[in-house]
C-alpha positions in Angstrom: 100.5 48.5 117.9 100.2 51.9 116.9 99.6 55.1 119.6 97.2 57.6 117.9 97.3 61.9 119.3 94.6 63.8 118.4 96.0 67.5 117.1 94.2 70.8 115.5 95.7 72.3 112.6 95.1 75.3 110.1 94.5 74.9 106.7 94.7 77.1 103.7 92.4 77.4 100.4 94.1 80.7 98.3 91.1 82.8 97.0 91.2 85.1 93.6 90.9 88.5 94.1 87.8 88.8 92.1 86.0 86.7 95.4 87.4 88.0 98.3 84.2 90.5 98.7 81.9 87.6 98.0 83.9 85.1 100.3 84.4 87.8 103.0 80.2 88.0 102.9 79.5 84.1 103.1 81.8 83.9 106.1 80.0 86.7 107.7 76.8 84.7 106.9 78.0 81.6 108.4 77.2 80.3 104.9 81.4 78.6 105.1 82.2 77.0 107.7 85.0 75.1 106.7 87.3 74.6 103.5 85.4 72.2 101.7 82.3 74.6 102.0 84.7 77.5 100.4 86.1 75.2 97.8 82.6 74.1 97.0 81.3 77.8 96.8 84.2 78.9 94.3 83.4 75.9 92.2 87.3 75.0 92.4 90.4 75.0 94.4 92.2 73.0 96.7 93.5 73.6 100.7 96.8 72.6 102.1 98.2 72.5 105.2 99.6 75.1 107.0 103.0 73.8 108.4 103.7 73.9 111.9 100.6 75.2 112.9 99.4 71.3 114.7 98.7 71.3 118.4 97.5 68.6 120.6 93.8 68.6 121.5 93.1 68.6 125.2 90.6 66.5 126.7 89.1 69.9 127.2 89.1 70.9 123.8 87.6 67.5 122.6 84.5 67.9 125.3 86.0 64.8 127.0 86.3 63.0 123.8 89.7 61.1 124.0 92.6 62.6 122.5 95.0 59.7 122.6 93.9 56.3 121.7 96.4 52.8 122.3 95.6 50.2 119.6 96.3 46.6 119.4 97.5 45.3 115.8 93.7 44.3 115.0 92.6 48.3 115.6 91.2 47.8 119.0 91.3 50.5 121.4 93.8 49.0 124.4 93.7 52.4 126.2 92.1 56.1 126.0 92.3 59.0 127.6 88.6 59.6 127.1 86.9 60.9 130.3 83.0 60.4 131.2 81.1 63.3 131.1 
């Protein structure tokens, strides 16, 4: 049986200098939204995670969506925290 905890995290893609302008503008723009969009603009990179930067996710913070989740040994939910909204 496993016990999963739904956390928020940072993570970090490193930018050359020659884009910060240009990467500055498409977050302005709304254009990257996430670091897959900003690895996908530069054409190249990677993101890692910034360590110790995980917090557990409130029911609040997951609009009521649970945020810790029992499982049986076939992957069955046995329990959530999951409230109706």
């Amino acid at each position: 049986m496993n016990v999963d905890f739904k956390i928020t995290t940072w993570e970090r893609v490193e930018i050359n200098e020659e884009l910060e302008k240009k990467v500055l503008a498409e977050l302005q723009k709304g254009k990257i939204k996430s670091a897959n969009d900003l690895i996908e603009f530069m054409g190249e990179g990677s993101s890692e995670i910034i360590d110790e930067t995980s917090d557990q996710m409130s029911l609040t913070d997951n609009k009521g969506q649970r945020t810790i989740d029992f499982l049986d040994d076939s992957g069955e939910s046995v329990y959530s925290n999951e409230e109706s909204i």
